[in-house]
ZAMARGU-4260 file (C-alpha; in steps of 0.2 Angstrom, whole numbers, plus 5000, padded with zeros to 4 digits):
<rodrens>
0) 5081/4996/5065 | 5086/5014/5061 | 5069/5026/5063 | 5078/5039/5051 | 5071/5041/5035
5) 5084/5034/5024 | 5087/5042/5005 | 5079/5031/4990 | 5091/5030/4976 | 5087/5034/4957
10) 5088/5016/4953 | 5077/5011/4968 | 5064/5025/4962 | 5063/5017/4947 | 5059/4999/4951
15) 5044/5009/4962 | 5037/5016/4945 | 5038/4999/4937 | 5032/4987/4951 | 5012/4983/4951
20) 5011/4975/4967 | 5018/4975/4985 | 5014/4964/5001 | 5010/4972/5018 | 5012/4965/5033
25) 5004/4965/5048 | 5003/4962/5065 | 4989/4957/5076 | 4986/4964/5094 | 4996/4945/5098
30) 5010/4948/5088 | 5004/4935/5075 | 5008/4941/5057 | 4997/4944/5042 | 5003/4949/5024
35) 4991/4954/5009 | 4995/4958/4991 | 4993/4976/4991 | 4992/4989/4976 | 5001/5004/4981
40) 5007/5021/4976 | 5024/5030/4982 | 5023/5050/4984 | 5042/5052/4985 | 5039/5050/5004
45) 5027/5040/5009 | 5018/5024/5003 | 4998/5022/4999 | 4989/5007/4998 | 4970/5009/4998
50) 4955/4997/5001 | 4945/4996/4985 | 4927/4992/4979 | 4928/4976/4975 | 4916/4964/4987
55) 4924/4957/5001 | 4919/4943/5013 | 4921/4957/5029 | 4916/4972/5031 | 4930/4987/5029
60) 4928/4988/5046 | 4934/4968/5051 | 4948/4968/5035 | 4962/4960/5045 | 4975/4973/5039
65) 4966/4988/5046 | 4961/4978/5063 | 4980/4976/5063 | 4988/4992/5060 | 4976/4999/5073
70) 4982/4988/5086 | 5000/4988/5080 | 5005/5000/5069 | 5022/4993/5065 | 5020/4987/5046
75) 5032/4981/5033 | 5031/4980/5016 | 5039/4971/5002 | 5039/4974/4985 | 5049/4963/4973
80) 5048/4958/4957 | 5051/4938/4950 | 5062/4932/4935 | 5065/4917/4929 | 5083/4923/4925
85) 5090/4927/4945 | 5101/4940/4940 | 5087/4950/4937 | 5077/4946/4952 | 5077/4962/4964
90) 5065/4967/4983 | 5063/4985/4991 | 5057/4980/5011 | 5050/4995/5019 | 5048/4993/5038
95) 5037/5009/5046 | 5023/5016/5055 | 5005/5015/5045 | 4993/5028/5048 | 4972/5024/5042
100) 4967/5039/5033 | 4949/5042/5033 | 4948/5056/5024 | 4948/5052/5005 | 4954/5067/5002
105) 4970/5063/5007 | 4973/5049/5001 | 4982/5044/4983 | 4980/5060/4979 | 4988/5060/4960
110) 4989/5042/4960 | 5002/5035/4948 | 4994/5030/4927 | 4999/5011/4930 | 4982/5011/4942
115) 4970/5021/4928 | 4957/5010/4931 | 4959/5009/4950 | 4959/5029/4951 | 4946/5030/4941
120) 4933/5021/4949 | 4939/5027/4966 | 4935/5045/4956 | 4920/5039/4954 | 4915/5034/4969
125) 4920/5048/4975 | 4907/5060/4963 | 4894/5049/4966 | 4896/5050/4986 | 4898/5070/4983
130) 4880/5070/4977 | 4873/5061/4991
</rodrens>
């Protein structure tokens, strides 16, 4: 596996902007895998996938995923998109180096419209934790 960064077609950025949903996968500090459905967002270098507000059974903490990526932070992540007619069937898989970013600064900063509702309660959360 090359660690260069390798070029993303015009096609491929396309299929980006149109895909809703990726899956990230994991190792744990045994080398047993873990995959999630993941939202995400493509910055023309580097992908973004956040933890939302929605209720979880663990804490943000003790999600698997982040547990993971800080004892191995080798990640891949496929995004693909189903058709019942196979011609049209297509999957990018990105293999890389996650990094947590704590600061929500940071993070899915002009996040793409087809997460409106996402961004904007992230946005949200946000203003009201500014007030604090």
């Amino acid at each position: 596996m090359s660690s260069k960064r390798q070029e993303i077609s015009g096609a491929v950025h396309k299929m980006l902007k149109r895909a809703r949903v990726a899956r990230l996968a994991t190792l744990d500090a045994g080398s047993r895998p873990h995959i999630v459905p993941v939202c995400f967002a493509y910055d023309g270098k580097l992908f973004y996938t956040a933890v939302d507000q929605k209720p979880k059974r663990v804490t943000r903490e003790r999600l698997a995923r982040l547990r993971n990526i800080r004892a191995v932070p080798r990640v891949a992540l496929l995004i693909d998109e189903y058709e019942e007619d196979w011609t049209q069937l297509w999957y990018i898989l990105i293999r890389g180096k996650a990094k947590l970013i704590s600061n929500p600064q940071e993070c899915i900063v002009g996040a793409p419209s087809k997460y409106a509702q996402a961004h904007t309660q992230r946005r949200r959360h946000l203003q009201q934790s500014d007030r604090v």
